[in-house]
ZATOR-317951 format. One record per residue: residue number from 1; residue in three letters; x, y, z of N, C-alpha, C, O in turn. Coordinates in steps of 0.001 Angstrom, whole numbers, padded with zeros to 6 digits, m for minus. Example, Ala and Ser with C-alpha at 12.3 -4.5 7.8 and 13.67 -1.06 7.14 Angstrom:
<atoms>
ATOM  nr rest   neast  nnorth     nup  caeast canorth    caup   ceast  cnorth     cup   oeast  onorth     oup
ATOM   1  ala  013190 m005690  007800  012300 m004500  007800  013200 m003300  007800  014236 m003319  008465
ATOM   2  ser  012850 m002250  007080  013670 m001060  007140  012900  000030  007870  013409  001138  008039
</atoms>
This chain:
<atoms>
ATOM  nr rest   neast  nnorth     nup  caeast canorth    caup   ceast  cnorth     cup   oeast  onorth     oup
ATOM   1  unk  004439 m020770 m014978  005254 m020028 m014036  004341 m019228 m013114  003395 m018574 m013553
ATOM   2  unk  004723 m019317 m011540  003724 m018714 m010938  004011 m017245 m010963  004812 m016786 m011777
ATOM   3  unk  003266 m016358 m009937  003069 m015244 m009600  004775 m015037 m008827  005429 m015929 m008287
ATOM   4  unk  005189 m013493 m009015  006156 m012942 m008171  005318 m012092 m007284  004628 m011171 m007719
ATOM   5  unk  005399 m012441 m005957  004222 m011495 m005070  005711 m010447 m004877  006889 m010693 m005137
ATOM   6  unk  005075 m009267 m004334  005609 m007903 m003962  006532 m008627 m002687  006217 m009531 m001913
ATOM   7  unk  007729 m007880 m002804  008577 m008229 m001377  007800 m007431 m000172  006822 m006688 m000253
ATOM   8  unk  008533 m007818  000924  008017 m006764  002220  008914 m005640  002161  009072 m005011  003207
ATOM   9  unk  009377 m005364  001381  010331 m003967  001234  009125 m003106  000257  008559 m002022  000395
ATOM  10  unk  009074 m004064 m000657  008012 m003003 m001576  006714 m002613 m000934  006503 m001401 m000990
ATOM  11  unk  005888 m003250 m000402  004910 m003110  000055  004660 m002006  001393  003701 m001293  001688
ATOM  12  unk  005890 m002217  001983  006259 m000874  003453  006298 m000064  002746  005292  000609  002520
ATOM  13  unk  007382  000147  002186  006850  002025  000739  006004  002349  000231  005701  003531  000066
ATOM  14  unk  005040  000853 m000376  003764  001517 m000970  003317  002086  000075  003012  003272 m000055
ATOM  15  unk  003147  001488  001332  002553  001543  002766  002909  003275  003224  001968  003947  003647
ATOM  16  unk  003930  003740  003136  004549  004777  003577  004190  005890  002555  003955  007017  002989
ATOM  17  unk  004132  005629  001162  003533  006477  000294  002104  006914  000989  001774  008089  001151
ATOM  18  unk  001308  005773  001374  000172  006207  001099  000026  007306  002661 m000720  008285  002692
ATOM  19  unk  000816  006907  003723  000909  007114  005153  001392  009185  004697  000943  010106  005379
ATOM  20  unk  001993  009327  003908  002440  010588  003310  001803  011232  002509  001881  012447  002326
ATOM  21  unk  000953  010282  001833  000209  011312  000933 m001115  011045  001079 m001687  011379  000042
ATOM  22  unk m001806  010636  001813 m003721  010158  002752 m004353  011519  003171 m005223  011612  004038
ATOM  23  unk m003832  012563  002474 m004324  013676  003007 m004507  014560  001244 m005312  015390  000821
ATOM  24  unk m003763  014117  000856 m004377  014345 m000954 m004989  013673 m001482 m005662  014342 m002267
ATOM  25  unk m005236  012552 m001573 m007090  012209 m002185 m008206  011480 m001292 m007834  010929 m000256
ATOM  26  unk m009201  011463 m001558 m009960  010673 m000654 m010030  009083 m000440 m010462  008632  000621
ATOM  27  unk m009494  008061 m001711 m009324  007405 m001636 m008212  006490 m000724 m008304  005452 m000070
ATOM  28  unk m006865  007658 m001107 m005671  006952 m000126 m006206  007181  001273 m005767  006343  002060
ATOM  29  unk m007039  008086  001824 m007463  008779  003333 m008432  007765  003571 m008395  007454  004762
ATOM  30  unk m009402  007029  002845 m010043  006232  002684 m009242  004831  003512 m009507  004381  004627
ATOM  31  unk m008438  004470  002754 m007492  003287  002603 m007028  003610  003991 m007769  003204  004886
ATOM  32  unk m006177  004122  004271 m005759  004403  005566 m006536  004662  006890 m006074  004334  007983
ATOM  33  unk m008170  005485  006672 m008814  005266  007685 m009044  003710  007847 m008975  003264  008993
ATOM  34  unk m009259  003016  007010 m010051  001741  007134 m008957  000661  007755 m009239 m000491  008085
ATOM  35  unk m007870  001174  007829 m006687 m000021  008245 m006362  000198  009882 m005924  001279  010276
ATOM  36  unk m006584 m000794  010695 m006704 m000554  012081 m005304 m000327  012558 m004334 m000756  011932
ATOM  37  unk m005199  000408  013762 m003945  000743  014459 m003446 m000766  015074 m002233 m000834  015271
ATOM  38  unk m004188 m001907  015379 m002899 m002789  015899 m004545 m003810  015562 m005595 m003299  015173
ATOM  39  unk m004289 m005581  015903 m004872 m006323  015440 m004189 m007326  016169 m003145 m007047  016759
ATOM  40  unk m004767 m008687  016193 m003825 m009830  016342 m002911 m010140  017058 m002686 m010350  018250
ATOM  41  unk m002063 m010126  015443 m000911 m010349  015534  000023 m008819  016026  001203 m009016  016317
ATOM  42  unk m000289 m007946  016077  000350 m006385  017021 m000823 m005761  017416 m001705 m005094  016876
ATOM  43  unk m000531 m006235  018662 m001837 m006457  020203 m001137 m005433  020882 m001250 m005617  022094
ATOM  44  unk m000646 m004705  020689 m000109 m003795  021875 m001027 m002321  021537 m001049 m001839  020405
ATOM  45  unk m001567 m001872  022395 m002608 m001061  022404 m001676  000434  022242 m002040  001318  021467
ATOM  46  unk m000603  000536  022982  000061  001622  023164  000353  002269  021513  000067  003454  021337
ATOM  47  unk  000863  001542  020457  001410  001717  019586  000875  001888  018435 m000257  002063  018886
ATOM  48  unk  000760  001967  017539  000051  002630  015993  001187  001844  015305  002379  002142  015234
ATOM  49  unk  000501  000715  014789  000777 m000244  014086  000169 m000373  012401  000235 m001344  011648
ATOM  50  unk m000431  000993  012161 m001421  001062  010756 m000793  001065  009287 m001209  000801  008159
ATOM  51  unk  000760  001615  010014  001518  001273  008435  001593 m000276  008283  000897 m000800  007412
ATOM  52  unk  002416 m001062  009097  002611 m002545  009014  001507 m003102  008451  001608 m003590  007326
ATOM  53  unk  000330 m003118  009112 m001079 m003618  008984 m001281 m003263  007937 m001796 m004078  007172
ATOM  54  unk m001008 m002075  007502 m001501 m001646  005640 m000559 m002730  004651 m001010 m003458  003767
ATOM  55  unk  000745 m002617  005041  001473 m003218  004322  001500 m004933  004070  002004 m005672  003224
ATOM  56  unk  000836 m005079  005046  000572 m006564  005190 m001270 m006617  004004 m001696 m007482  003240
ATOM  57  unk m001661 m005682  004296 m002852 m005743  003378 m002828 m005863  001736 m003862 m005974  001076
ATOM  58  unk m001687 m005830  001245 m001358 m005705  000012 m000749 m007098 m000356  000098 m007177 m001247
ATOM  59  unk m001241 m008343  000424 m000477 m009467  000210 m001100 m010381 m001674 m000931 m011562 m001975
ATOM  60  unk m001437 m009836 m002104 m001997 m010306 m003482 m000972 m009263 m004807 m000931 m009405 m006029
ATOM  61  unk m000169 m008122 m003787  000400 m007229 m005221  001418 m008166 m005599  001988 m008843 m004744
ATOM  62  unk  001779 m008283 m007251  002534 m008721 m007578  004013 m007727 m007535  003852 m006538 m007261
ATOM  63  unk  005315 m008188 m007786  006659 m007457 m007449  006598 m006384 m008474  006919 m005279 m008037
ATOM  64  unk  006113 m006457 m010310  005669 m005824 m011262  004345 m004600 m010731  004299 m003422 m011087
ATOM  65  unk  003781 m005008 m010198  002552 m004301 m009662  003169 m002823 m008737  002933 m001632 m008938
ATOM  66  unk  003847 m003353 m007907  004602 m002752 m006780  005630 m001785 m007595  005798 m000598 m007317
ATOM  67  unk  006088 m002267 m008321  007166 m001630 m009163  006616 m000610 m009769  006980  000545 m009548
ATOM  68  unk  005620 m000943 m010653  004817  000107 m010956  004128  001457 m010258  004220  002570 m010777
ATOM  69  unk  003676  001292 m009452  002782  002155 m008436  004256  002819 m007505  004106  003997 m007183
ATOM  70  unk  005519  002218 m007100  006364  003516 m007103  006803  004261 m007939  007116  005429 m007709
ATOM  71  unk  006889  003709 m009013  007758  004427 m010210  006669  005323 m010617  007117  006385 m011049
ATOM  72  unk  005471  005253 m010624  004516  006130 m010972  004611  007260 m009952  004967  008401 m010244
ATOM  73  unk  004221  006797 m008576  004067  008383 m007633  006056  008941 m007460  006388  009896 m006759
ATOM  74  unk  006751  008350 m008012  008310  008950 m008253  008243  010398 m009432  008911  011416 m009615
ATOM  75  unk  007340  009923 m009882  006857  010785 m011334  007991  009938 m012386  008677  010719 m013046
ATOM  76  unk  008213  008787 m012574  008948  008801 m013613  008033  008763 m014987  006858  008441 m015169
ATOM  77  unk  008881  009143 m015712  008077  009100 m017469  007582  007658 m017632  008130  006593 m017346
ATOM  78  unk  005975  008027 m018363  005445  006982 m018851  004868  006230 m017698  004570  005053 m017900
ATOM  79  unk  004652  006796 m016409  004135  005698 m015542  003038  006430 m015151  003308  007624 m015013
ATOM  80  unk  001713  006086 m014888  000260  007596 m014780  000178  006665 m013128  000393  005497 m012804
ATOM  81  unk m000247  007910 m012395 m000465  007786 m011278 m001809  006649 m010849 m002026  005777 m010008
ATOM  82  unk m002590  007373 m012152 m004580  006548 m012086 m004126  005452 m012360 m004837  004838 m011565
ATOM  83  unk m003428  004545 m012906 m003158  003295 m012768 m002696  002754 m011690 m003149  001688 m011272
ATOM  84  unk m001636  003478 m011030 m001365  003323 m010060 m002349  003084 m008332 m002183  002423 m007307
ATOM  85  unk m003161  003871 m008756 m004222  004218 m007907 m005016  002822 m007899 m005192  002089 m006925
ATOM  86  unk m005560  002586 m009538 m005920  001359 m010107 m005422  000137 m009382 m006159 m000461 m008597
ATOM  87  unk m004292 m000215 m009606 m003227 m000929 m008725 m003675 m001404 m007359 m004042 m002533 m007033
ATOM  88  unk m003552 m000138 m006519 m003979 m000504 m005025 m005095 m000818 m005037 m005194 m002038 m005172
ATOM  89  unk m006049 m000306 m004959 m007537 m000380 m004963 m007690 m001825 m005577 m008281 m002387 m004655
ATOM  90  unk m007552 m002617 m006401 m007429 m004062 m006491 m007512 m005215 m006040 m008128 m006263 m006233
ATOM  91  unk m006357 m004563 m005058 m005653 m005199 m004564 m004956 m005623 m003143 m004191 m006551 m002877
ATOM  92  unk m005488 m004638 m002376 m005909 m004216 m001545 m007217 m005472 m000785 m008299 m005794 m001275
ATOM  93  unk m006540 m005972  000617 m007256 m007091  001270 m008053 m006379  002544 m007288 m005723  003251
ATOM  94  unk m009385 m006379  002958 m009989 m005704  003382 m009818 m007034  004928 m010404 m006824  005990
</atoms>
């Protein structure tokens, strides 16, 4: 049975998590400096395209993966953030 990759719903939230919280560790500020404002495929110079582009960078998370890493920064019980962290950093397409 293959892989369930992350939907494009999950991946815009991880995307938006990190767009919200890139100013509390160095790593997410990291992640987010390194993801360009437009590229390619969103060529329009005017616009700040860095969430999409992030979210598109996460094309290897699995739907379990994704699941995880919100339910963790949600604070729910039993889910640790450093895994979560773990998670992206992975996985994450440069």
């Amino acid at each position: 049975m293959g892989k369930i990759f992350a939907s494009p719903q999950q991946k815009e939230f991880i995307a938006n998590l990190i767009y919200r919280k890139k100013n509390y560790t160095n790593y997410l500020k990291k992640i987010w400096l390194d993801t360009p404002r437009n590229n390619r495929q969103h060529a329009d110079t005017q616009c700040d395209y860095t969430q999409i582009i992030l979210a598109e960078r996460f094309s290897r998370l699995t739907s379990s993966q994704a699941n995880y890493i919100i339910k963790a920064w949600q604070g729910e019980k039993g889910y640790k953030v450093l895994i979560a962290r773990n998670i992206i950093v992975e996985n994450i397409i440069n």
